[in-house]
One Martini backbone bead per residue (centre of mass of N, CA, C, O) as a GRO file, in nm:
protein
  345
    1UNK     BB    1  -5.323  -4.718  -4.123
    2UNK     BB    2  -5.163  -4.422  -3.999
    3UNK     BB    3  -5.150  -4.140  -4.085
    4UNK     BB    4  -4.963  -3.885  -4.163
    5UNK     BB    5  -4.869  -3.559  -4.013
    6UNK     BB    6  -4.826  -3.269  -4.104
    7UNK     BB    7  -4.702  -2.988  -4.005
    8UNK     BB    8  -4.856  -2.648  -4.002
    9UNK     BB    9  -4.542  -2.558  -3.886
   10UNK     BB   10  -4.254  -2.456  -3.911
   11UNK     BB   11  -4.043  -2.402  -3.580
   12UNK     BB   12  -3.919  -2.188  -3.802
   13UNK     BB   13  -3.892  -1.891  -3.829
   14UNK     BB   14  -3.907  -1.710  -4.147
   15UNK     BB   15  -3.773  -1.506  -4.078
   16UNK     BB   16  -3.495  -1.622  -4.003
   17UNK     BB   17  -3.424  -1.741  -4.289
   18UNK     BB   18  -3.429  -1.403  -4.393
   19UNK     BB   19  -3.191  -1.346  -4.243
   20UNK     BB   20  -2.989  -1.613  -4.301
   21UNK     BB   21  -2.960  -1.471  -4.597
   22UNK     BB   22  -2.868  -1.183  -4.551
   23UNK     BB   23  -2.577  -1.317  -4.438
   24UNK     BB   24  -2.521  -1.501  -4.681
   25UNK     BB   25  -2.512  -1.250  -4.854
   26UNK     BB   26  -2.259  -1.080  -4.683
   27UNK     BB   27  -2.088  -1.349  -4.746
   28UNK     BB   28  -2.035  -1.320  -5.044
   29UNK     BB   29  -2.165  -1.000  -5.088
   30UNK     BB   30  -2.003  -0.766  -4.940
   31UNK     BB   31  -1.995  -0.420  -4.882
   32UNK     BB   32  -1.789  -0.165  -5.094
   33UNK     BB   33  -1.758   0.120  -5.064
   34UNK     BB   34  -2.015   0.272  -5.192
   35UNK     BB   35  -2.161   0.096  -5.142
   36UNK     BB   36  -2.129   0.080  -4.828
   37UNK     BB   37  -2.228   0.400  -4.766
   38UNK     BB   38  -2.486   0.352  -4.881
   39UNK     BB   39  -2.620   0.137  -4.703
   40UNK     BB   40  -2.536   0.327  -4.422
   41UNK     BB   41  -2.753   0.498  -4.501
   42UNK     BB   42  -3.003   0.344  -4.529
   43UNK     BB   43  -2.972   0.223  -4.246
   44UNK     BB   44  -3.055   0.471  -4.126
   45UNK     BB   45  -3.321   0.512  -4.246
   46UNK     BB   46  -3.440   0.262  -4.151
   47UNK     BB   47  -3.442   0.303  -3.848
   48UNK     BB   48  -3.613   0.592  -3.841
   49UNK     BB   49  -3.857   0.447  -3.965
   50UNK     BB   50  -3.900   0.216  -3.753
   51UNK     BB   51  -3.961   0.478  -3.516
   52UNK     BB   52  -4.215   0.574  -3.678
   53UNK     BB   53  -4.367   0.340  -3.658
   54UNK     BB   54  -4.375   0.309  -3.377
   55UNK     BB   55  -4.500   0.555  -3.306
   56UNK     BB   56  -4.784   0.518  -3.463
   57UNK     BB   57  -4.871   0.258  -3.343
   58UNK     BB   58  -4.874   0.379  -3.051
   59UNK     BB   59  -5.154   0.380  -2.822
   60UNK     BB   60  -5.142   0.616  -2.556
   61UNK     BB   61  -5.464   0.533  -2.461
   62UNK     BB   62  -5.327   0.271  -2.356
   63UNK     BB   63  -5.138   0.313  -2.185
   64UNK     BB   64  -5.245   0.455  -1.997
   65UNK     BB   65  -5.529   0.247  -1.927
   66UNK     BB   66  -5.232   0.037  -1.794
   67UNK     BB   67  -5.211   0.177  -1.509
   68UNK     BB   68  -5.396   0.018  -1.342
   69UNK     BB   69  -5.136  -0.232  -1.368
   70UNK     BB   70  -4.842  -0.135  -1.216
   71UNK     BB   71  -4.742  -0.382  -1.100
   72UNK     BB   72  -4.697  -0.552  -1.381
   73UNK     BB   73  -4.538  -0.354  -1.525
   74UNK     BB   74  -4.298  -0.327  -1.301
   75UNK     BB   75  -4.209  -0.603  -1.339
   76UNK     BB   76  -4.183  -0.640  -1.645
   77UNK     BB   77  -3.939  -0.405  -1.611
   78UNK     BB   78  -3.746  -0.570  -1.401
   79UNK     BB   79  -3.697  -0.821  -1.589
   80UNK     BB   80  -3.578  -0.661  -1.837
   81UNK     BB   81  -3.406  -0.433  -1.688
   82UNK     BB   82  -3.260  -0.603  -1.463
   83UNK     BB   83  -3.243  -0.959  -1.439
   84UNK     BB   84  -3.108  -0.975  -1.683
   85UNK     BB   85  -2.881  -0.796  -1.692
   86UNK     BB   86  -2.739  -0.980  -1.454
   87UNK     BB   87  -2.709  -1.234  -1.618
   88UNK     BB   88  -2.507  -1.082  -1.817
   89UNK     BB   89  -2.289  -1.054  -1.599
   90UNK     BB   90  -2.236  -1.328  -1.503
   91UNK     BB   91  -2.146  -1.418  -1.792
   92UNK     BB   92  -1.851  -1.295  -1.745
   93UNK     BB   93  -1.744  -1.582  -1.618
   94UNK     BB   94  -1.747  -1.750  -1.924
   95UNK     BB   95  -1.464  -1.605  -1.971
   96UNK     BB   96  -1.345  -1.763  -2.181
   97UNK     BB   97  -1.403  -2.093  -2.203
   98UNK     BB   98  -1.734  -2.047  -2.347
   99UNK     BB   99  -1.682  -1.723  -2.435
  100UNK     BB  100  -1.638  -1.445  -2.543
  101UNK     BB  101  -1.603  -1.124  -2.536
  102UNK     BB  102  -1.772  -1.048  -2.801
  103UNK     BB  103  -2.013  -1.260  -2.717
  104UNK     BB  104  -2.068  -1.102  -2.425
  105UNK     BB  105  -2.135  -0.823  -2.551
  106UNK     BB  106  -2.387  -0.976  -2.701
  107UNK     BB  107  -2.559  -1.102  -2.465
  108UNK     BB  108  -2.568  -0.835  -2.291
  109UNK     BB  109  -2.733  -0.681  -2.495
  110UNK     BB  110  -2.981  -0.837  -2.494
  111UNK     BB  111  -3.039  -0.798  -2.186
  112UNK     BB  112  -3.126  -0.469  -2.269
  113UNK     BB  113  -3.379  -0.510  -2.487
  114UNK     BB  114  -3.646  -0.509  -2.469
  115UNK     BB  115  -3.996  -0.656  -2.523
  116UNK     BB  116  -4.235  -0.747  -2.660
  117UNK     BB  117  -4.554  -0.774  -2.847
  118UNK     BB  118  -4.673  -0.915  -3.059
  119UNK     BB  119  -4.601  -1.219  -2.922
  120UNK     BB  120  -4.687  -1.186  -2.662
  121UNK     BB  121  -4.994  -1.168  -2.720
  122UNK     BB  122  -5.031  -1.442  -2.891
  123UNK     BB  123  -4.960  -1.619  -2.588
  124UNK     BB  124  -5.180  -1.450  -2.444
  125UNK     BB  125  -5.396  -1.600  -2.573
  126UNK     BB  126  -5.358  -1.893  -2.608
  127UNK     BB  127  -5.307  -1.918  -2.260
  128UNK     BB  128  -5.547  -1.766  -2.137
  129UNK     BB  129  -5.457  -1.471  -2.068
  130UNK     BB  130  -5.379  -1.127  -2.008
  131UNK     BB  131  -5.435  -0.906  -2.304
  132UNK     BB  132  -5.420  -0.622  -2.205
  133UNK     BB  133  -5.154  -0.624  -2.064
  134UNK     BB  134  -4.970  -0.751  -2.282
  135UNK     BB  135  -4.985  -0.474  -2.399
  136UNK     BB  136  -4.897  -0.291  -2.245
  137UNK     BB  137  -4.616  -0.418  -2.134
  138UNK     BB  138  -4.518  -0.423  -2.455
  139UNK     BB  139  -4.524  -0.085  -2.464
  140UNK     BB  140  -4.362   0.007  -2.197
  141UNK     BB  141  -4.120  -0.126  -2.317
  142UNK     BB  142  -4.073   0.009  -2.563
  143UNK     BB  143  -4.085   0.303  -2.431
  144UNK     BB  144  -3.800   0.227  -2.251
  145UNK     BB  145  -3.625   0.111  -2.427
  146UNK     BB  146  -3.518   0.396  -2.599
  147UNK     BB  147  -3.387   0.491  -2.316
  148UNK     BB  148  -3.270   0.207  -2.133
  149UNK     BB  149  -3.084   0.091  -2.359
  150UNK     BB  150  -2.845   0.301  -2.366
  151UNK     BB  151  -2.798   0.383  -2.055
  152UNK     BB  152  -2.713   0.103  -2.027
  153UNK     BB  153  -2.488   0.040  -2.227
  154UNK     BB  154  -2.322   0.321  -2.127
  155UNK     BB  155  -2.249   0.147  -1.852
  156UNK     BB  156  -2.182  -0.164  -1.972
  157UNK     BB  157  -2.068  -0.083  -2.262
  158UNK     BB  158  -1.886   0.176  -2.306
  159UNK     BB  159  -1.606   0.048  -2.443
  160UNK     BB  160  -1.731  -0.103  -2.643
  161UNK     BB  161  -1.954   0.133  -2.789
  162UNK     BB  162  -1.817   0.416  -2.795
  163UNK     BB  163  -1.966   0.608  -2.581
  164UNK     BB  164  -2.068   0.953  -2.606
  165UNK     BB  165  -2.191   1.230  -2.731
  166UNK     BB  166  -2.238   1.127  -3.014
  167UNK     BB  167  -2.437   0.868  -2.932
  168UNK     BB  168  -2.667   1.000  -2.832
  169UNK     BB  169  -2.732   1.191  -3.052
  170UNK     BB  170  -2.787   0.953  -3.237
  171UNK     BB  171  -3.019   0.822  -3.066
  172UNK     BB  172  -3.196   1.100  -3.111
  173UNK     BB  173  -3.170   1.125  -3.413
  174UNK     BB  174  -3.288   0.806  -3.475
  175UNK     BB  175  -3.506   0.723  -3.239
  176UNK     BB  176  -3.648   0.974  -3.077
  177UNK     BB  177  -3.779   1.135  -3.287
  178UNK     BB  178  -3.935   0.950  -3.450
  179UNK     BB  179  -4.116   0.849  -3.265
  180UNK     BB  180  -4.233   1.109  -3.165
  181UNK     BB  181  -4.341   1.204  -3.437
  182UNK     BB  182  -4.522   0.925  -3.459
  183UNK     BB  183  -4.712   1.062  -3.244
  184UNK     BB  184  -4.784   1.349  -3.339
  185UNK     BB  185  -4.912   1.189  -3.603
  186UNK     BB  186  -5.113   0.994  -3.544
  187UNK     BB  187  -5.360   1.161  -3.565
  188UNK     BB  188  -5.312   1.169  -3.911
  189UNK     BB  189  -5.200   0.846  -3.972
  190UNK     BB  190  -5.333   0.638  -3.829
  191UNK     BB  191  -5.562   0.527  -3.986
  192UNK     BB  192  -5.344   0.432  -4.241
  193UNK     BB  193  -5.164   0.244  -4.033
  194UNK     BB  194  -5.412   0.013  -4.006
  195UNK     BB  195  -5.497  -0.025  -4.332
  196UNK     BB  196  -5.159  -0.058  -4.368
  197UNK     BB  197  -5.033  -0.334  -4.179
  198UNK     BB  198  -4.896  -0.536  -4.385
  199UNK     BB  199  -4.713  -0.335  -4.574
  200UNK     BB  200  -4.536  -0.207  -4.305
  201UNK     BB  201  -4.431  -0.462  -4.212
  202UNK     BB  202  -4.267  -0.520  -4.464
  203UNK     BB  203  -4.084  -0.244  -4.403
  204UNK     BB  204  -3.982  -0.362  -4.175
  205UNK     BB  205  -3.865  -0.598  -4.242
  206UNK     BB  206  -3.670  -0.471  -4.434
  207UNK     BB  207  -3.491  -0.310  -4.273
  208UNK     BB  208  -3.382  -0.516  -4.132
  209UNK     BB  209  -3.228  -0.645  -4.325
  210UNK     BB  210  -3.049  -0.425  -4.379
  211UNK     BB  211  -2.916  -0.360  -4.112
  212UNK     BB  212  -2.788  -0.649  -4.132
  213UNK     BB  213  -2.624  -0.649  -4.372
  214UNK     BB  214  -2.469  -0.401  -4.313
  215UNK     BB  215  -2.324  -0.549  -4.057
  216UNK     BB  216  -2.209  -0.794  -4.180
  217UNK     BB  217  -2.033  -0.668  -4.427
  218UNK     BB  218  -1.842  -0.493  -4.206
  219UNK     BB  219  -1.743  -0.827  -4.090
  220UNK     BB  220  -1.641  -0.906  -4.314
  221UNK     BB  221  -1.402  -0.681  -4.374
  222UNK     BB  222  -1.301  -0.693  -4.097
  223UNK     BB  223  -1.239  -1.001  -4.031
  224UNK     BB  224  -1.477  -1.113  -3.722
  225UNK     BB  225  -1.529  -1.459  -3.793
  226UNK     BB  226  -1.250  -1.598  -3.671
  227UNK     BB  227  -1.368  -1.587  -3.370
  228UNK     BB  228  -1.597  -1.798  -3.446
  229UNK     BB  229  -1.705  -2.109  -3.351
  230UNK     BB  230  -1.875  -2.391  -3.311
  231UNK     BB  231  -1.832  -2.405  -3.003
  232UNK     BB  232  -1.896  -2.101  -2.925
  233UNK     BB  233  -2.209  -2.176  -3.024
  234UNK     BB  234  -2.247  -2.336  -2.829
  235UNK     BB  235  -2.156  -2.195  -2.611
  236UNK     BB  236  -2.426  -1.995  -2.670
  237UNK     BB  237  -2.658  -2.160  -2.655
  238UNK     BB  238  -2.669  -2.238  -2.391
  239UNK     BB  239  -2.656  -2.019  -2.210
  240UNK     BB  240  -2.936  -1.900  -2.356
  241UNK     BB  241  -3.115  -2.150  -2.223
  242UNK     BB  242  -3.082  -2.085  -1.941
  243UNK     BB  243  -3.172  -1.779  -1.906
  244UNK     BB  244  -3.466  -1.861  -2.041
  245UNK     BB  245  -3.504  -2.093  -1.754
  246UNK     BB  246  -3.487  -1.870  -1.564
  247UNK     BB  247  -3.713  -1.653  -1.661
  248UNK     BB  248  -3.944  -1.854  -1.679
  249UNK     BB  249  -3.972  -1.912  -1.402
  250UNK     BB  250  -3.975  -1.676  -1.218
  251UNK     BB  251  -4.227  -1.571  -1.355
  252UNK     BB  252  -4.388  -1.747  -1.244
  253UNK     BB  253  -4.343  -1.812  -0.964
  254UNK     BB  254  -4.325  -1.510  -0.881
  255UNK     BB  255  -4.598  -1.411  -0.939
  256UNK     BB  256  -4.713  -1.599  -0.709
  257UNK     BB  257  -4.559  -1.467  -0.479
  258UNK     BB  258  -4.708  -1.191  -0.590
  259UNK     BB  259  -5.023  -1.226  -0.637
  260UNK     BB  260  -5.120  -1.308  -0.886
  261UNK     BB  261  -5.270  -1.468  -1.111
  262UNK     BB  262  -5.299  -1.641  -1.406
  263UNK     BB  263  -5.328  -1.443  -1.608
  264UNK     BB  264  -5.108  -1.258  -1.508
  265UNK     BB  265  -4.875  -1.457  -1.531
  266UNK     BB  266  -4.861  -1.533  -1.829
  267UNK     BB  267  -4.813  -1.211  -1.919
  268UNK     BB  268  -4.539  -1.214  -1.736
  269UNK     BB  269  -4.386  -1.475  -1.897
  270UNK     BB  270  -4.434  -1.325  -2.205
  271UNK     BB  271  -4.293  -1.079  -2.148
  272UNK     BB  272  -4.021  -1.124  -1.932
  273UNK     BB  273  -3.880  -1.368  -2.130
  274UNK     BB  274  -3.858  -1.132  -2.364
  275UNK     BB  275  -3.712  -0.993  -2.715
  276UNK     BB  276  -3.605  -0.784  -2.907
  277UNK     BB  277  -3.544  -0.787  -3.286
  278UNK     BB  278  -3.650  -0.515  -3.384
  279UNK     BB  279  -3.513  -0.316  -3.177
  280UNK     BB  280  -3.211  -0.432  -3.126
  281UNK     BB  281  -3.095  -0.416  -3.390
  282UNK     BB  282  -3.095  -0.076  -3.471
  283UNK     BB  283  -2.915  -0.007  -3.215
  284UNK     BB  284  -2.694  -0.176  -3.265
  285UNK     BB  285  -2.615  -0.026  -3.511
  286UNK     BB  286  -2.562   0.260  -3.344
  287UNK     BB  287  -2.324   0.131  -3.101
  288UNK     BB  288  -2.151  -0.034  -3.259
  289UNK     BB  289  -2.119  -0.094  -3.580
  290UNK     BB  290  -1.868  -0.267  -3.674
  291UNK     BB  291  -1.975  -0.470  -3.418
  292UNK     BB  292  -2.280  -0.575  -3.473
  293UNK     BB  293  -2.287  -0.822  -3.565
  294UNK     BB  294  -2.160  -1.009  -3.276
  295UNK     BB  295  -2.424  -0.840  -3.132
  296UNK     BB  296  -2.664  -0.997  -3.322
  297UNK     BB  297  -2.652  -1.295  -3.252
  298UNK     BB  298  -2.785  -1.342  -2.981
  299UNK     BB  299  -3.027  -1.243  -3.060
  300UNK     BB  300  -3.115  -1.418  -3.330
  301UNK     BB  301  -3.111  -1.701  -3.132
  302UNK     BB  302  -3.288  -1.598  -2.921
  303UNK     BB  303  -3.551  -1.570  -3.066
  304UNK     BB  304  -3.587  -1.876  -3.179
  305UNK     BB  305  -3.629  -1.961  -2.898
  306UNK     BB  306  -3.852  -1.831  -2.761
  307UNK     BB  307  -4.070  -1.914  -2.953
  308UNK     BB  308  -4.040  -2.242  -2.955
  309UNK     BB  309  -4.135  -2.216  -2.700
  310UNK     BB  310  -4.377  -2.055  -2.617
  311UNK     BB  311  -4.517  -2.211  -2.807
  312UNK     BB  312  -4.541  -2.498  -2.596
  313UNK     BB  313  -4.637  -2.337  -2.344
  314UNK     BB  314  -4.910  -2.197  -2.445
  315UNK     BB  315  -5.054  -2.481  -2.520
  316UNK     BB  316  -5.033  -2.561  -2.266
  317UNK     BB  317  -5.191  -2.354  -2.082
  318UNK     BB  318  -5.451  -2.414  -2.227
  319UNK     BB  319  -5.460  -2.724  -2.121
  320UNK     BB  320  -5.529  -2.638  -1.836
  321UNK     BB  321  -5.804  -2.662  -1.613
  322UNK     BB  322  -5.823  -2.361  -1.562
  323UNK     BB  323  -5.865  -2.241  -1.829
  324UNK     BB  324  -6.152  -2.417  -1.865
  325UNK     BB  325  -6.294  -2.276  -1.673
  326UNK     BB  326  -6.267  -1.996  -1.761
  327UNK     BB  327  -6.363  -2.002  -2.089
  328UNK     BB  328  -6.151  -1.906  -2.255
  329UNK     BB  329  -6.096  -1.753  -2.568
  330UNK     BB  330  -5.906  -1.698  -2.818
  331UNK     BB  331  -5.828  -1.497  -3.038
  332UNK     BB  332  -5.826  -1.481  -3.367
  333UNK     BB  333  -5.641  -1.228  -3.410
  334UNK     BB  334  -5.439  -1.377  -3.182
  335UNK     BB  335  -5.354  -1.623  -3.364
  336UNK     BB  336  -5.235  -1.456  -3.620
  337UNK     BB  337  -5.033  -1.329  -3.471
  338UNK     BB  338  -4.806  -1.579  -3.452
  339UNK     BB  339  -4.719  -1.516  -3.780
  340UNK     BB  340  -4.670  -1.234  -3.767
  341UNK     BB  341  -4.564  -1.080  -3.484
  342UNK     BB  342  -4.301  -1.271  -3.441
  343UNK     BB  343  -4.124  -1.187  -3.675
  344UNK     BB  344  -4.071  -0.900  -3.541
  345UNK     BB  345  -4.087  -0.924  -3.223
   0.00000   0.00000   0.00000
């Protein structure tokens, strides 16, 4: 008889389990009154502290030095902040029948929200494709998305997130001054930040359920998931698997017609048809405020299901017969970081 064997990892990514545990956690036990006071203060610390580690983490001569490759990181910037953002345009038309419009307008903030990092370099490791691009291209949409994500939200969402001159203010006090510190700061504290790159992991991945808590909290107290029922999360689920295996062609076969090579397509397609939820979510907390509960749910959907393709993508690419050819091996450090990188990422 053959021996069934366990697969060594669950399909779903740990970090969104205990996603799901501080949401169960907020609609159990919501803060209300100076709780909830005392929370939204911390939510705010934890969000500047996100960006400040974000600015120290990020390496400004590695991005220089991927400006020699700026058609990829072009198209990987169109893909993210152009293309996506139309397919949640279009899904405007999918209200009320198949969305609400609460929920339409947190599909369309995730089409807005930069690329991941982490994640991305991980599958363009393991489908042996071009991990320096990879690295550059997610490293200049998270520095391109500090600024056009909330400018794209000012114009496609401003009467939903009530986008003002105070919302400016609160985005560059709370987002750009923290990133811009921990680049002048990197010089000094790089060091300390490469040798505790696991701690400080713990506080991103911690700030994120804070300001997560903060929100699902905020949307129990004002009783806003009336609004969600079983089958609008249905079809809040296949509309964003649509996006995803459009992003997903695209960014492939569009590849192929520019003229990109296999290595720089991988990284193309892993770079350009994911989103960051480590980013996504601290933004939603500051555009949206108490409606961010609903804003960040297709975000945390769509982060889940992008994991688990893109691993079976990478996979796949992997044992491509060109891969074969090309004799290249995935770094060791880049496939351990499919369990680490991808959980923030």
């Amino acid at each position: 008889m053959k021996r069934l064997h366990r697969p060594r990892r669950l399909p779903i990514d740990p970090y969104i389990l205990l996603l799901l545990g501080t949401v169960g956690l907020a609609a159990l036990l919501p803060a209300r009154g100076q709780a909830a006071d005392a929370a939204s203060w911390a939510s705010t610390a934890a969000v500047a502290l996100l960006f400040f580690l974000y600015g120290a983490r990020l390496s400004t001569r590695e991005a220089l030095d991927g400006l020699r490759h700026w058609r990829l990181h072009v198209t990987v910037l169109a893909c993210t902040f152009a293309v996506f953002p139309l397919l949640g345009l279009a899904a405007r038309g999918l209200v009320p029948v198949i969305l609400t419009h609460p929920l339409h307008q947190g599909l369309l903030f995730l089409t807005l929200v930069p690329s991941t990092v982490q994640s991305s370099i991980a599958f363009t490791s393991i489908a042996r494709g071009n991990v320096p691009a990879a690295i550059c291209a997610g490293s200049f949409s998270s520095l391109v998305g500090i600024v056009a994500t909330p400018l794209l939200a000012a114009s496609l969402l401003g009467s939903s997130t009530g986008f003002s001159a105070d919302s400016v203010l609160k985005i560059v006090l709370q987002l750009l001054v923290p990133f811009l510190a921990g680049q002048v700061l990197r010089r000094w504290i790089g060091g300390f930040v490469a040798r505790h790159k696991k701690v400080l992991s713990l506080v991103d991945r911690g700030s994120i359920l804070l300001v997560v808590y903060t929100a699902f909290s905020q949307g129990m107290v004002q009783g806003i998931w009336h609004q969600v029922s079983p089958a609008r999360l249905g079809g809040l689920f296949a509309v964003e698997a649509v996006i995803l295996a459009v992003m997903l062609a695209l960014t492939w076969y569009g590849g192929k017609a520019l003229g990109f090579g296999r290595a720089d397509r991988i990284a193309l397609q892993f770079a350009g048809s994911k989103k960051s939820l480590a980013a996504g979510l601290p933004m939603a907390s500051v555009l949206f405020g108490a409606q961010a509960a609903l804003a960040v749910l297709p975000l945390m959907l769509f982060h889940q299901m992008q994991l688990i393709v893109c691993a079976v993508i990478a996979k796949r690419r992997a044992r491509d017969p060109e891969a074969r050819l090309s004799g290249a091996e995935p770094a060791a450090a880049s496939r351990s970081a499919v369990g680490t990188g991808t959980r923030s990422g």
